[in-house]
Each structure stands twice: as structure tokens, then as C-alpha cells.
C-alpha positions as CSV (number, residue, x, y, z in Angstrom):
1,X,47.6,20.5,-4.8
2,X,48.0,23.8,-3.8
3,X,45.7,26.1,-1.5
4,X,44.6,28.1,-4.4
5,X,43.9,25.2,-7.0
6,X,42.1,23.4,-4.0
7,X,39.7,26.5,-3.3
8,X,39.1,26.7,-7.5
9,X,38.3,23.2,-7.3
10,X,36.1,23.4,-4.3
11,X,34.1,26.5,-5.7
12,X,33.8,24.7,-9.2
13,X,32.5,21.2,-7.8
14,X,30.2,23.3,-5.1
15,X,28.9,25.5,-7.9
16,X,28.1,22.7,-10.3
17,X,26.3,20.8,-7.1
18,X,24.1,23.2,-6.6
19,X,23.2,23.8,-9.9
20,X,22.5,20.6,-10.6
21,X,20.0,20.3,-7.5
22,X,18.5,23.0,-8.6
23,X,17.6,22.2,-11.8
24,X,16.8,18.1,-10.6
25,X,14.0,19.2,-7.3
26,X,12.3,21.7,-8.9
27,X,12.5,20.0,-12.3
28,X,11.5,17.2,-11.2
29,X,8.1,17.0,-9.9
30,X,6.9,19.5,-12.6
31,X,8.2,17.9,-15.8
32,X,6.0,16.4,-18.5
33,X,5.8,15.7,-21.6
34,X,2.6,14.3,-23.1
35,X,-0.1,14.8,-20.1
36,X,-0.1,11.8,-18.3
37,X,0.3,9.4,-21.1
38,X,4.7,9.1,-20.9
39,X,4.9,10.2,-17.0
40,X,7.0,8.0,-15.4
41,X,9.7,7.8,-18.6
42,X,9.6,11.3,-19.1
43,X,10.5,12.1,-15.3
44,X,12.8,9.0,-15.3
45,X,14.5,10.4,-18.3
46,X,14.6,13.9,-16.8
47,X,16.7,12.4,-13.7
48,X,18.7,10.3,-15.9
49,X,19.9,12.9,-17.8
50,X,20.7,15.6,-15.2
51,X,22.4,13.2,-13.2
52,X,24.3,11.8,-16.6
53,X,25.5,15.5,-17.1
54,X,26.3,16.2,-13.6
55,X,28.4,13.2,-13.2
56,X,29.9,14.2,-16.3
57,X,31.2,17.4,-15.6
58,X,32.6,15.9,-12.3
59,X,34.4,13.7,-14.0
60,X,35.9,16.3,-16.3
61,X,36.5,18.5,-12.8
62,X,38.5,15.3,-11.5
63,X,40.6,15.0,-14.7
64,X,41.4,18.9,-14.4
65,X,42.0,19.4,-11.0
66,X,42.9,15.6,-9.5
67,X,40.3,13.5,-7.8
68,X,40.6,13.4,-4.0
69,X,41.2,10.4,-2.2
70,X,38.2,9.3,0.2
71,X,38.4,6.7,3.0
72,X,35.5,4.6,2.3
73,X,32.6,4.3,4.8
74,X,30.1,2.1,5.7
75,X,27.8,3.4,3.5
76,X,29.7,3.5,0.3
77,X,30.5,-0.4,1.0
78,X,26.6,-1.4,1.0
79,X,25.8,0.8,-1.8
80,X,28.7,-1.1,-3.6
81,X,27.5,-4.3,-3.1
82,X,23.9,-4.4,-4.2
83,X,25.2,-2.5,-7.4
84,X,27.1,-5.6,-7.9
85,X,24.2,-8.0,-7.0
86,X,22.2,-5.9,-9.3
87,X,24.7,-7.2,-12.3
88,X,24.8,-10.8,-11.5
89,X,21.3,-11.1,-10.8
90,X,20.6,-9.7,-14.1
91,X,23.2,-11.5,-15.9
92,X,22.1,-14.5,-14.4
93,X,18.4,-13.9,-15.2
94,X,18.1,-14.9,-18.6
95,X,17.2,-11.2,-19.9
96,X,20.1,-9.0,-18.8
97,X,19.0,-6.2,-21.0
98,X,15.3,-5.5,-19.9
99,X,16.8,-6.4,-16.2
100,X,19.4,-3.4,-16.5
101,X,17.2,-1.0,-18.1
102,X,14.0,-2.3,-16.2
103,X,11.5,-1.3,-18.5
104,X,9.1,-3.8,-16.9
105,X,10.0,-2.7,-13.3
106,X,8.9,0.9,-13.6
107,X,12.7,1.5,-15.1
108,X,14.2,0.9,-11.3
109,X,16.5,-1.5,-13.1
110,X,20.5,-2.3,-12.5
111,X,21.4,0.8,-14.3
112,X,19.6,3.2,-12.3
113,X,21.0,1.6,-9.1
114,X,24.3,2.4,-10.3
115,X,23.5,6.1,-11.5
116,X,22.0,6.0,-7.6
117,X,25.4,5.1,-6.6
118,X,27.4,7.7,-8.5
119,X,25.3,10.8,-7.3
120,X,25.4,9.3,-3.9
121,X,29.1,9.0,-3.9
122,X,29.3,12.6,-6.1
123,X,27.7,14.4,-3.0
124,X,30.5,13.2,-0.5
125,X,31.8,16.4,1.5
126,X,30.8,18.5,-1.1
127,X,30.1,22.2,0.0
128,X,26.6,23.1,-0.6
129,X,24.5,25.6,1.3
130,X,21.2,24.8,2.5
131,X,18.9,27.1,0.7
132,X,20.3,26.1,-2.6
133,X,18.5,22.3,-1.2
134,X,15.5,23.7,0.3
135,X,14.4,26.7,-1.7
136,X,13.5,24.4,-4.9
137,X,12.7,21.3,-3.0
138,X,9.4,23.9,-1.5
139,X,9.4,25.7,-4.9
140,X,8.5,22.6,-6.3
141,X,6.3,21.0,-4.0
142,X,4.3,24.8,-3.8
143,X,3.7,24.5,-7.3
144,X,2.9,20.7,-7.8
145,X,0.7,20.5,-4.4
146,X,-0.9,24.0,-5.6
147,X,-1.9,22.0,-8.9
148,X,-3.1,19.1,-7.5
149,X,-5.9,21.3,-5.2
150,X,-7.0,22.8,-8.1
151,X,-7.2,19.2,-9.7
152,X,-8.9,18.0,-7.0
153,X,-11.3,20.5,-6.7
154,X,-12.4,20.2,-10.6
155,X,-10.4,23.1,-12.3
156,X,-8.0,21.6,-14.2
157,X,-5.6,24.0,-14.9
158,X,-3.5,22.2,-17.5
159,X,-5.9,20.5,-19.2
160,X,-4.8,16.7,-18.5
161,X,-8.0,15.3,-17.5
162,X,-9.9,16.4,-20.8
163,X,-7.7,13.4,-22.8
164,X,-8.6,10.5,-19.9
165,X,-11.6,8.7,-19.1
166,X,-13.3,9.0,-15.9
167,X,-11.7,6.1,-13.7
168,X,-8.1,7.7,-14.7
169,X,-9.0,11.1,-13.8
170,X,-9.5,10.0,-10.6
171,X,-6.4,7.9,-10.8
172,X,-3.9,11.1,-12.1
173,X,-3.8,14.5,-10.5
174,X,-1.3,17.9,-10.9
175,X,2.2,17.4,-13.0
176,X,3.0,14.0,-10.5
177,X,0.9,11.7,-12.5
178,X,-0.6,8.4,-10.9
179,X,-1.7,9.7,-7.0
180,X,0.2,6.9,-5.4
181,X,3.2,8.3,-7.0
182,X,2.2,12.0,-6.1
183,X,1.9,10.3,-2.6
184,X,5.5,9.0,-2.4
185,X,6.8,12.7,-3.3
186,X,4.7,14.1,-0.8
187,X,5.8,12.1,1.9
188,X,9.1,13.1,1.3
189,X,9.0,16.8,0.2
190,X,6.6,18.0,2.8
191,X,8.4,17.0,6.3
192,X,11.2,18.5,5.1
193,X,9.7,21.7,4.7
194,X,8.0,21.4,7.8
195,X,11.3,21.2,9.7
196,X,12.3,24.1,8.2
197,X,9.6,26.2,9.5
198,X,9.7,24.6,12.5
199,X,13.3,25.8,13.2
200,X,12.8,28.8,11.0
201,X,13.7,32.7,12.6
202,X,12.5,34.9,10.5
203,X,9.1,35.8,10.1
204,X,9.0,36.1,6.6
205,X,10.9,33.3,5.7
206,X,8.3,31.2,8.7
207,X,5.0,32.8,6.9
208,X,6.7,31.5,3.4
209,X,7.4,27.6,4.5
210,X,3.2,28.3,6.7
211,X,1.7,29.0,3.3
212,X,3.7,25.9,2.0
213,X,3.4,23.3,4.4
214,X,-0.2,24.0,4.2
215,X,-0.8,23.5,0.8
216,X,1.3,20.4,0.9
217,X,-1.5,19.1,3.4
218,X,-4.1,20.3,1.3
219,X,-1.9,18.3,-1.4
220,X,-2.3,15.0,0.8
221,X,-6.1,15.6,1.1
222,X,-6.1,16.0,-2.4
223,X,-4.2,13.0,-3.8
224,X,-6.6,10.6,-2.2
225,X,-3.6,8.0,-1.4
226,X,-3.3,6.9,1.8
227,X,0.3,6.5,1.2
228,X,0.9,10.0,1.3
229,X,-1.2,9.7,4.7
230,X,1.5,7.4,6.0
231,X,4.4,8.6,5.1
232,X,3.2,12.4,6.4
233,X,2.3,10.7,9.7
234,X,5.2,8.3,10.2
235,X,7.6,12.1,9.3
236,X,5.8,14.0,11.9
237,X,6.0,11.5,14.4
238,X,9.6,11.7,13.7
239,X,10.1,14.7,14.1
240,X,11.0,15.6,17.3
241,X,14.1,13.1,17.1
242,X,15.2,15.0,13.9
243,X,14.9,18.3,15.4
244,X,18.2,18.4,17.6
245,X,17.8,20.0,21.3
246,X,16.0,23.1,20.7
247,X,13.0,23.2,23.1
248,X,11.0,25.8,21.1
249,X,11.2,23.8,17.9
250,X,9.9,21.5,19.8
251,X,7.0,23.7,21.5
252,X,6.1,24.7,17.7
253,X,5.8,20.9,16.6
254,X,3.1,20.3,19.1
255,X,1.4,23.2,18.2
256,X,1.7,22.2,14.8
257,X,-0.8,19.6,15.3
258,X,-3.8,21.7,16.3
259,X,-3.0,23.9,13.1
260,X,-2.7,20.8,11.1
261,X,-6.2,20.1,11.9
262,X,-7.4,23.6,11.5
263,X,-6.0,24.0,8.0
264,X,-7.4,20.5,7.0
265,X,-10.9,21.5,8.1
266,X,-10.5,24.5,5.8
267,X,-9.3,22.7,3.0
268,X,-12.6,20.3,3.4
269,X,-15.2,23.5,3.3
270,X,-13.5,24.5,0.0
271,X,-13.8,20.4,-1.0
272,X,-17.3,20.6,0.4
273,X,-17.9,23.5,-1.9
274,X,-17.0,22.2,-5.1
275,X,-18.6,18.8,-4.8
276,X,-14.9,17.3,-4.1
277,X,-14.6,14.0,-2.3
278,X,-11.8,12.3,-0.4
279,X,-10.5,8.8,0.5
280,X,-12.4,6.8,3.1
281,X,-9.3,7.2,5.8
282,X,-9.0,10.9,4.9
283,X,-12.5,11.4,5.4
284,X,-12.6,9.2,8.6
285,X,-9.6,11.5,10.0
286,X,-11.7,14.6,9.2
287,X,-14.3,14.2,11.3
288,X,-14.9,16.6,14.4
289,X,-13.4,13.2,17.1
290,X,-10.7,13.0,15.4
291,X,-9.7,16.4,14.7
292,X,-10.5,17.6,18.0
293,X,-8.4,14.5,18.8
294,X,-5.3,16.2,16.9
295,X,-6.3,19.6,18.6
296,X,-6.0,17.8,22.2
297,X,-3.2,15.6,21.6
298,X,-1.3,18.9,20.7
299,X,-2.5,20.9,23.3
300,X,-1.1,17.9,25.6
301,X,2.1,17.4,24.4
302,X,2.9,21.6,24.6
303,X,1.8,21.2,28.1
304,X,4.3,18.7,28.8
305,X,6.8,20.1,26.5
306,X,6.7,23.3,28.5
307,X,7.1,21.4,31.6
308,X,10.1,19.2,29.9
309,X,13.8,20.3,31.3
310,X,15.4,19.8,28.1
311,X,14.7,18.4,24.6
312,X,16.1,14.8,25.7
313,X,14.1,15.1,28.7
314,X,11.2,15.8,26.3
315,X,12.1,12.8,23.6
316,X,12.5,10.2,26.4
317,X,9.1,10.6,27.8
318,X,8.2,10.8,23.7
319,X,9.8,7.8,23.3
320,X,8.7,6.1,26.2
321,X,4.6,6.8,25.0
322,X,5.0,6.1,21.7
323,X,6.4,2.2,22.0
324,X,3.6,1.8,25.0
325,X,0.7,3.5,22.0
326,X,2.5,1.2,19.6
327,X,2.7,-1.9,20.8
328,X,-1.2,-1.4,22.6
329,X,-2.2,-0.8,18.9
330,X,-0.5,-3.8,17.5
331,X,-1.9,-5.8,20.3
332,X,-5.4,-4.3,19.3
333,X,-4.8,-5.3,15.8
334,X,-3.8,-8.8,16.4
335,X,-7.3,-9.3,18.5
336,X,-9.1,-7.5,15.9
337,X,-8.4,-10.1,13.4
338,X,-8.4,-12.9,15.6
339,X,-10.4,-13.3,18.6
340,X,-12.5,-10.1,18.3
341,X,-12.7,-10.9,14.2
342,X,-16.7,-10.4,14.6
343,X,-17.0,-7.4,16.2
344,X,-18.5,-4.2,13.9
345,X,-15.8,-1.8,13.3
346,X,-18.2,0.0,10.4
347,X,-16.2,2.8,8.6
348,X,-13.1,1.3,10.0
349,X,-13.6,-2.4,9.1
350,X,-11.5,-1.7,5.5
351,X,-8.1,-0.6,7.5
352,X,-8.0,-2.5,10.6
353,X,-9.7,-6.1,8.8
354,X,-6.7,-7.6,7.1
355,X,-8.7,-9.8,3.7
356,X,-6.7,-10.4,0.5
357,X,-8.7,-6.4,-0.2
358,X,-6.8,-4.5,2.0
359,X,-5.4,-1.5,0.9
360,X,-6.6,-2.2,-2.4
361,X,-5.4,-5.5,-2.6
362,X,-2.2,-5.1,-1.4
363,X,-2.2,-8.2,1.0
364,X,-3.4,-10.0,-1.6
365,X,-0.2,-9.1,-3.9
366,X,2.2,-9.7,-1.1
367,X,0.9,-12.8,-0.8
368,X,1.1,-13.8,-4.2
369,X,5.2,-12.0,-4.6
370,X,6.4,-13.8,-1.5
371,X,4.8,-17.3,-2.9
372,X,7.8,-16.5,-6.7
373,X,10.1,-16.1,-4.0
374,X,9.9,-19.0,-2.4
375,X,9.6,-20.9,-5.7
376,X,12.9,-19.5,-6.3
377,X,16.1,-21.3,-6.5
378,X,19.0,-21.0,-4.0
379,X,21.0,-18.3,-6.4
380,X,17.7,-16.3,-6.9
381,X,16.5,-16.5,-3.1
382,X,20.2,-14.6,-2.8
383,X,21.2,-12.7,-5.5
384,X,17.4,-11.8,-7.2
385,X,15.2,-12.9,-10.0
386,X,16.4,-9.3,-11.7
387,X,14.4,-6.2,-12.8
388,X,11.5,-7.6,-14.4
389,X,10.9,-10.8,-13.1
390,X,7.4,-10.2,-11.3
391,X,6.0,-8.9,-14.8
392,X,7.4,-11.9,-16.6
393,X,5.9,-14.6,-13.8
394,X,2.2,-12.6,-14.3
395,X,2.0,-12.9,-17.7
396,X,2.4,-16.6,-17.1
397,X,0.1,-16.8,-13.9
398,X,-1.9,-13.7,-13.8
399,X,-3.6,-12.5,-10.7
400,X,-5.4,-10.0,-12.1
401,X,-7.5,-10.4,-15.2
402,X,-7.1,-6.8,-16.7
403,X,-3.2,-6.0,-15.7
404,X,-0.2,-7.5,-16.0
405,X,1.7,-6.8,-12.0
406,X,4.6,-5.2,-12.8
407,X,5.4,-3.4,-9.2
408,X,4.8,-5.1,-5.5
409,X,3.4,-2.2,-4.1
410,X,5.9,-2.5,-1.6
411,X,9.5,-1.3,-2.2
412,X,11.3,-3.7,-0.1
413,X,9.2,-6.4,-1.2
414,X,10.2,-5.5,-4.7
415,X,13.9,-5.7,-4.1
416,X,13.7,-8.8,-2.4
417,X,12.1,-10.5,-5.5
418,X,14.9,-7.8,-7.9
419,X,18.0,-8.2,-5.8
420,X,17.0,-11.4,-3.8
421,X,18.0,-11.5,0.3
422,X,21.4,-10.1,-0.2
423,X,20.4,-7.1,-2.1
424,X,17.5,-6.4,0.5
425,X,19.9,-6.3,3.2
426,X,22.8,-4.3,1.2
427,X,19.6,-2.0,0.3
428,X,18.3,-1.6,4.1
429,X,22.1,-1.4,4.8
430,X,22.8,1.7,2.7
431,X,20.0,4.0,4.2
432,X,20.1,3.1,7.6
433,X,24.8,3.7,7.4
434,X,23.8,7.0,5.4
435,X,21.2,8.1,7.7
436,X,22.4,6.9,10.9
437,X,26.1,9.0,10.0
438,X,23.7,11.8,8.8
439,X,21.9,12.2,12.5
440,X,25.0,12.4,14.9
441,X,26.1,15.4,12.3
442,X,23.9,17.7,14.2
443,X,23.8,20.1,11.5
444,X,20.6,21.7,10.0
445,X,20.8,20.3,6.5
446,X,20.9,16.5,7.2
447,X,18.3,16.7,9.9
448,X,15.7,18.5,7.3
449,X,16.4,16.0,4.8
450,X,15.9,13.2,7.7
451,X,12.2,14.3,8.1
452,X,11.9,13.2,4.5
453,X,13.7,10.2,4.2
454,X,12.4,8.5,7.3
455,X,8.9,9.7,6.1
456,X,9.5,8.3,2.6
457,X,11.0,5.0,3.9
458,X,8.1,4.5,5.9
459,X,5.4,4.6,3.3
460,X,7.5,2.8,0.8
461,X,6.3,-0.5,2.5
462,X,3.0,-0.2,1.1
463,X,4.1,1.6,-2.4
464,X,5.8,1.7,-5.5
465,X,9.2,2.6,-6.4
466,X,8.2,5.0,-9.1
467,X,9.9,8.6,-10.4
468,X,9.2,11.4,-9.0
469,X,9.6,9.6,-5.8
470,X,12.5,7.4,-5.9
471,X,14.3,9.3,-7.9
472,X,15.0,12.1,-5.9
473,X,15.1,9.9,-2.7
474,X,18.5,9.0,-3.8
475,X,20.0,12.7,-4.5
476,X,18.7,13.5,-0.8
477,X,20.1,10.5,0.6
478,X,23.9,11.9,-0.9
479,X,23.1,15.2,-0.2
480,X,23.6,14.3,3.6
481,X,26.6,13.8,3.1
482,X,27.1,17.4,1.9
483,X,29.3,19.3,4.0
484,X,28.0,22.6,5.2
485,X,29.1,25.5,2.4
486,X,27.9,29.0,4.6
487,X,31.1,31.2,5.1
488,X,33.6,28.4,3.7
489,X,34.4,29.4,0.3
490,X,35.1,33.2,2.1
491,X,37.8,31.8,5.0
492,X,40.8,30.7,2.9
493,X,42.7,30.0,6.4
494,X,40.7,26.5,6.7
495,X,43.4,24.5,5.5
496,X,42.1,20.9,7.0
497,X,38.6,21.3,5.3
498,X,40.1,21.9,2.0
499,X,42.8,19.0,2.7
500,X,39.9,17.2,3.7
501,X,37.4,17.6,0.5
502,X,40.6,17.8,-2.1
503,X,42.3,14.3,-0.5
């Protein structure tokens, strides 16, 4: 292929890319259909049929131009092999079907795994410039976190809630339906915007990603799901190994969290004001300990910051405090339940007392999944039960009188009972390859979307693969592998970059 054909094809594949992410982040968590009523297929269907198109016209771009020839990496290999468990778990399920579409497993079926796959391995070196990631990624989280306050605070500016009862207006808020599932998308849109600002130099570009960061905290505040409280906290922990080695991004992340706490004190006057309530850990983290415990904390960590010789200097010490403050508190846990069991923990007792109740019931479901899984034969224990299977074993052995189970509440959990051992490790496999390759890039794009994934992956152990969550996990997760599109397209003279992308 000649130089000239190779830069059409680059510009064509680039162009379509970046179209399609577009459309797909700030489609995504705004489309619906019929309120809340068709949520998750409507937003399934959304993705599906974007990513159905895109792949399309890549496919026609490949017949036209000649598809380029890719050594495969570690990545593609374990994203490969749980799309093939995925099939013979299913075929060996006794309802391939419903287990490839997964209409009793929140659609997250074999299928989908494999339209994962494609865009993941579409995205591969694939010239794509950063705003055209991040500029409807924060479109859409502005607009669906801006909703959601207004929800929250009794306004109701669509007019969803008029058509529920009361105990499911509580339960769905803004145009991201069920609030666990609004959760999941803010754990992963919002860190990503705050690395952004955090590395952002241009004040008006910085006062843009301010006013959205801190409506997607509001957003948190609003969902009431302590999910999106999880996976906000796990990403901004996280940060500063995501940042790369500037010391003043680093300076503004500690200062970050005294204006964290500032903004969430302002967001609960307006709540305060409008007879709005939150969740029990929400409200606990609002009070004036441990805000002024954020505010200090901060404070600390710019003093030492400032003090630090370099950012790795800075990240050791990090590092260093955080496994200490992790394993004292897991140590404090296991005492907590154990020998201290009796002690009064009052507004506490719910989170740090592990009954069959916490986290509304989600011990108690674990408990109940892992006890199909180990009635499972050899072949299921390895390859899965497929898409499906915990709906079908509760409407034989129900746990819950008024619900059939259908999700685990915890993603990892849910593949192992899907996919089986094999597909859990061929899962965990794929993201940690992808993100692992993703964080010795260096580059500003894959270190954004970092803050997202990590945050994302983190709160998926106590939630639900559900759209629009999961399904833009996957685009992300391929769009690290994006290669960096600023000032290529312009410089024909880069002969090995083309010869690299082309094959």
C-alpha cells in the first residue's frame, strides 16, 4: 500500500472512530425511550447498534483499502478466549439462545461479549485525538448528573416520576434509570474528568471540567448508591498513580480534596432546602468530622507534596501510607466482627457489621451464588453455567419472595457463575493486559481513561453489570489502545506510524 492510500485509510478509519465515540458517550447515558419502563434494552440496543454500524463500516474500510496485519498481544489473546468460553458454556447449557442474547442476565450475554471484543480490537492503534473522547464523555455526564440534582431535589424535569409509584421514584433518577446503574456510570465518567482538570492549562477549559466535576459530585450525592461512593473514592485514590510525574497535578489533587468537601456541603444546603435526603453513608460522610477530616487530610498531603522531590518521591510515600491505612482498617474490620462484635458502632453498625443485610443484602446473595457454584459440575465450575443461569436456579429456589435474582450484584461474581473459573480469569486477564500496556504509554489519553476504569472496576464488586455502565466500559477499555491523532494526519514524512497502523 502506498503512502497516499495509507494516509486515506488512516484519515477514513480515524474519522469514522471518532464519530462513532461521539455519537456512543454522549448518546449513551441520555438515551430513552419510554421513561424508565424499557431502560436497560433501550440503552443496550443504543450500543448495540452503533457498535453494529461502526464495525460495519470498518469492515467495508478493510475490503477497500486492505486490513492491516497486527501482532497479537496479550490482551487480544484473553479477550479471545472468554469469547470462546462464552460459546461453549452456552452451547453446553441447555438454552444456547437466551444464554447468547442474555435476556435474563441483564442482556450481558455471549453476544455482547463478542461485540465487546470487536470494538476492543477495532480501536487498536487507531488515531483519535483526545478531545473527540473527552469532550462528550463530560457533555454527557454534565447533562445526565445536572438531571439527576434536579431529580433529586424534587423538580422533575422530564416528567419520569409522575408514571412510578413512590418506592421506584426513589429507585430511578435523571436519563440513567435504576441509581445503582447511574452509580456504575458515575464512577467511571467522573474521574476521568477530574484528571482532566487536574492536568488541564487553560483557565477556561479548567473552570469548564470545575463546573463539571462538581456537578458529577453533586450527581453522586444525588443517586443515593453507595456504589457510586466507591467507585469515586477507589478513582481518586488512584489518582495520583495515573497522573504521570507532574508535581503540580499532583499539588492540585490534594487540594482537590478540601474543595470536594466544600462543594458537597453546598450541595447539602440546597438538599436541606428542598426537603431532599441522602443515603445513610453519604449523610455520615457529610457531617462537619468528616468533612473537616477531608479538608485536613488535603491540607496534609499538599504539605507533603510541596516538600516531595519528585512525583515518585511523592507516590512512594503515597504508597507506602495507603497499604499501612489499608491493612490497619482491614485488621479493624476483622476485630469488629469478631472479638469486638459487641461493641456500639451506632450510625456505623450497617457498613462495618457484616449480617446476610449488608449492603442491602448483598452478603446475603453472595452467599447464596457461590453455594450454585459449587453445586456445579466439573464443566460448569470451568467453562460457566451461561447467561442466565442464576435467574433459572431462583425461579426454582427463590431467595427472595417478590423477585426473581437475575444479577449477583457483583460483576465478577456474575461471570464466575456465566463463564465459570476460566472465563473469570480470561475476564480479569483482559483488563488488567489492556490496562497494564495502557499505563507504561505515558500519554494523556490512556491515563484519563485509567481514572475511570480502575474506578469502575473497583465498584463493580459490589454491583451490577448493567448499560449504561458496562457498555461503555468496554469502548474505553479499546480506546487505550488508540494511538495519539494531534499533528499526525498533517506530517506525511511519518512513514513507520503509517507502516505501523496500515500493517
Amino acid at each position: 500500500m502506498d503512502t497516499q492510500t495509507a494516509l486515506k485509510k488512516q484519515n477514513t478509519v480515524s474519522k469514522l472512530t471518532e464519530i462513532y465515540l461521539f455519537v456512543l458517550l454522549l448518546g449513551e447515558p441520555l438515551v430513552i425511550w419510554d421513561g424508565y419502563f424499557d431502560v436497560t434494552e433501550i440503552k443496550t440496543a443504543f450500543f448495540a447498534v452503533c457498535t453494529l454500524v461502526y464495525l460495519t463500516a470498518r469492515a467495508v474500510c478493510a475490503l477497500q483499502f486492505g486490513r492491516g496485519e497486527h501482532a497479537p498481544e496479550t490482551s487480544d489473546v484473553f479477550s479471545l478466549v472468554l469469547c470462546a468460553i462464552a460459546l461453549l458454556a452456552s452451547a453446553g447449557s441447555g438454552f444456547f439462545r437466551l444464554s447468547l442474547l442474555g435476556p435474563a442476565g441483564r442482556w450481558q450475554g455471549a453476544a455482547m461479549l463478542w461485540l465487546y471484543a470487536g470494538v476492543f480490537f477495532a480501536l487498536r492503534d487507531v488515531p483519535v485525538r483526545t478531545g473527540a473522547v473527552t469532550v462528550p464523555l463530560c457533555a454527557g455526564l454534565a447533562v445526565s448528573a445536572a438531571l439527576a440534582c434536579l431529580d433529586h431535589l424534587g423538580f422533575d424535569p422530564l416528567g419520569f416520576g409522575a408514571a412510578l409509584d413512590e418506592y421506584s421514584r426513589g429507585r430511578y433518577i435523571s436519563t440513567l434509570g435504576n441509581i445503582n446503574f447511574a452509580g456504575a456510570y458515575l464512577s467511571l465518567a467522573l474521574p476521568v474528568c477530574v484528571h482532566r482538570l487536574l492536568l488541564s492549562e487553560r483557565r477556561p477549559a479548567a473552570l469548564a471540567l470545575g463546573g463539571v466535576c462538581a456537578v458529577g459530585l453533586w450527581a453522586v450525592m444525588a443517586v443515593r448508591s453507595e456504589c457510586a461512593i466507591l467507585g469515586l473514592g477507589a478513582g481518586l485514590l488512584l489518582m495520583p498513580f495515573v497522573l504521570g510525574d507532574r508535581l503540580e497535578a499532583l499539588r492540585r489533587w490534594c487540594l482537590l480534596w478540601p474543595a470536594a468537601a466544600l462543594a458537597a456541603q453546598l450541595y447539602r444546603a440546597a438538599a436541606v432546602l428542598c426537603l431532599a435526603g441522602f443515603s445513610s453513608l453519604t449523610a455520615a460522610l457529610l457531617r462537619p468530622t468528616a468533612a473537616a477530616a477531608f479538608a485536613l487530610g488535603g491540607a496534609g498531603l499538599y504539605f507533603l507534596c510541596r516538600r516531595a522531590a519528585s512525583a515518585a518521591h511523592f507516590r512512594r510515600h503515597y504508597l507506602a501510607a495507603g497499604v499501612l491505612l489499608l491493612a490497619g482498617a482491614a485488621a479493624a474490620l476483622i476485630l469488629l466482627n469478631t472479638r469486638y462484635a459487641a461493641v456500639d458502632l451506632g450510625g456505623w453498625e450497617v457498613w462495618l457489621r457484616f449480617t446476610d443485610e449488608w449492603g442491602t443484602d448483598r452478603l446475603r446473595i453472595w452467599k447464596y451464588c457461590l453455594s450454585i457454584y459449587r453445586e456445579f459440575p466439573l464443566f460448569d465450575k470451568l467453562l460457566g453455567g451461561g447467561c442466565g443461569v442464576l435467574a433459572q436456579t431462583d425461579a426454582l429456589r427463590r431467595i427472595f419472595p417478590d423477585a426473581v435474582l437475575d444479577a449477583a450484584h457483583c460483576e465478577y461474581l456474575q461471570i464466575l457463575l456465566n463463564w465459570g473459573a476460566l472465563g473469570l480469569l480470561a475476564y480479569l486477564g483482559w483488563l488488567a493486559a489492556a490496562m497494564i500496556r495502557a499505563g507504561r504509554s505515558g500519554r494523556a489519553l490512556p491515563s484519563a481513561l485509567l481514572a475511570g476504569l480502575l474506578a469502575y472496576a473497583v465498584q463493580a464488586a459490589v454491583n451490577i453489570a448493567q448499560a449504561p455502565g458496562i457498555v461503555l466500559f468496554f469502548p474505553l477499555l479499546g480506546a487505550l489502545r488508540t494511538s495519539e491523532a494531534s499533528g499526525f494526519r498533517q506530517n506525511p514524512a511519518l512513514s513507520q506510524k503509517i507502516g505501523r497502523f496500515v500493517g
